[in-house]
C-alpha positions in Angstrom: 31.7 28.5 -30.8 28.0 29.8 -31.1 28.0 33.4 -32.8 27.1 36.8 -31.0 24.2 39.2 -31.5 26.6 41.7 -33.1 27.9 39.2 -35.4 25.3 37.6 -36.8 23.8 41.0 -37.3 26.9 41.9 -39.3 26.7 38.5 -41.4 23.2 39.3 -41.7 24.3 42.8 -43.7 27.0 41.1 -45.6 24.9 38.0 -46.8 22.0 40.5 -47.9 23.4 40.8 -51.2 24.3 37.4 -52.0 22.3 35.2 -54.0 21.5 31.7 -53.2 24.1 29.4 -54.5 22.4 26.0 -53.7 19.1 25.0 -54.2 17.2 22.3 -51.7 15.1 20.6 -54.1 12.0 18.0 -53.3 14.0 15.5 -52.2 15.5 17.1 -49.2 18.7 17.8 -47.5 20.6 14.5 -49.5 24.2 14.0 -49.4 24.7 15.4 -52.5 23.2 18.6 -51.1 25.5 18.8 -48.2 28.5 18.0 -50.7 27.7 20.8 -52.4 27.4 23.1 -49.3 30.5 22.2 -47.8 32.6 23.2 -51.4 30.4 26.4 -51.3 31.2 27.1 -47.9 34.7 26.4 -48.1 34.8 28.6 -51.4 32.6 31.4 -49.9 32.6 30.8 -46.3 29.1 32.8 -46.3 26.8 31.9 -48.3 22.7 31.6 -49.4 20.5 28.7 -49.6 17.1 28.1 -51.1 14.7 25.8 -49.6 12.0 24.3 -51.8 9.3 22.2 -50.6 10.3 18.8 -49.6 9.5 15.9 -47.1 11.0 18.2 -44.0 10.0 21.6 -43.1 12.6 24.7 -43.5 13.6 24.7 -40.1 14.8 21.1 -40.0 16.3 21.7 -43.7 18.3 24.6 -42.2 19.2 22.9 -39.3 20.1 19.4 -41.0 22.3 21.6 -43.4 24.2 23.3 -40.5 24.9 20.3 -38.7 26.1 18.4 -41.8 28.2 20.9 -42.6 29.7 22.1 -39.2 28.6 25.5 -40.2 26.2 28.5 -38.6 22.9 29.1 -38.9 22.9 32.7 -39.3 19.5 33.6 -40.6 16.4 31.3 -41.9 13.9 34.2 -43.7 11.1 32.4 -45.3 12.9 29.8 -47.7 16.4 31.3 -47.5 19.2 30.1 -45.3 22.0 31.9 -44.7 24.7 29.6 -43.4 28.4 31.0 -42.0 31.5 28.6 -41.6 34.6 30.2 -41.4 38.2 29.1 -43.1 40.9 28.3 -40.9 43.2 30.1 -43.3 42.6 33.5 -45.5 39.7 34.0 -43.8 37.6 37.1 -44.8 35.6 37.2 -41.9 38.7 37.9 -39.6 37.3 40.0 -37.7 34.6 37.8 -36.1 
């Protein structure tokens, strides 16, 4: 289910802090990339992603790594992705 105005602006104000915990390199969204977003998100459930320059631009990066993942696309700012998947269980975002 596609997320509200109000909560993606209150993702928005609880990813601010967070630093990115992937990096995209040159090569792209690869499978090993969206291995390591799905553990992150299943760990965090919220979490950063840089975007380095690579054969796609940010926009199909960010969208390639939400779709991959079965996760949100909460914010792209510049080269940062923030990306929102919630647990089934022990979820800290119960209130979305």
């Amino acid at each position: 289910m596609p997320l509200t105005g109000k909560q993606r602006r209150a993702l928005r104000a609880k990813g601010h802090h967070l630093e990115p915990v992937v990096l995209v390199g040159q090569s792209g969204v690869t499978e090993g990339v969206l291995s390591a977003l799905t553990q992150a998100l299943n760990d965090h459930e919220l979490i950063k992603v840089k975007i380095n320059e690579g054969p796609e631009t940010r926009h199909e990066a960010a969208e390639r790594m939400a779709q991959g993942t079965g996760s949100e696309l909460v914010q792209l700012l510049g080269r940062t992705a923030l990306l929102f998947k919630k647990r089934k269980e022990d979820s800290e975002f119960d209130d979305l």
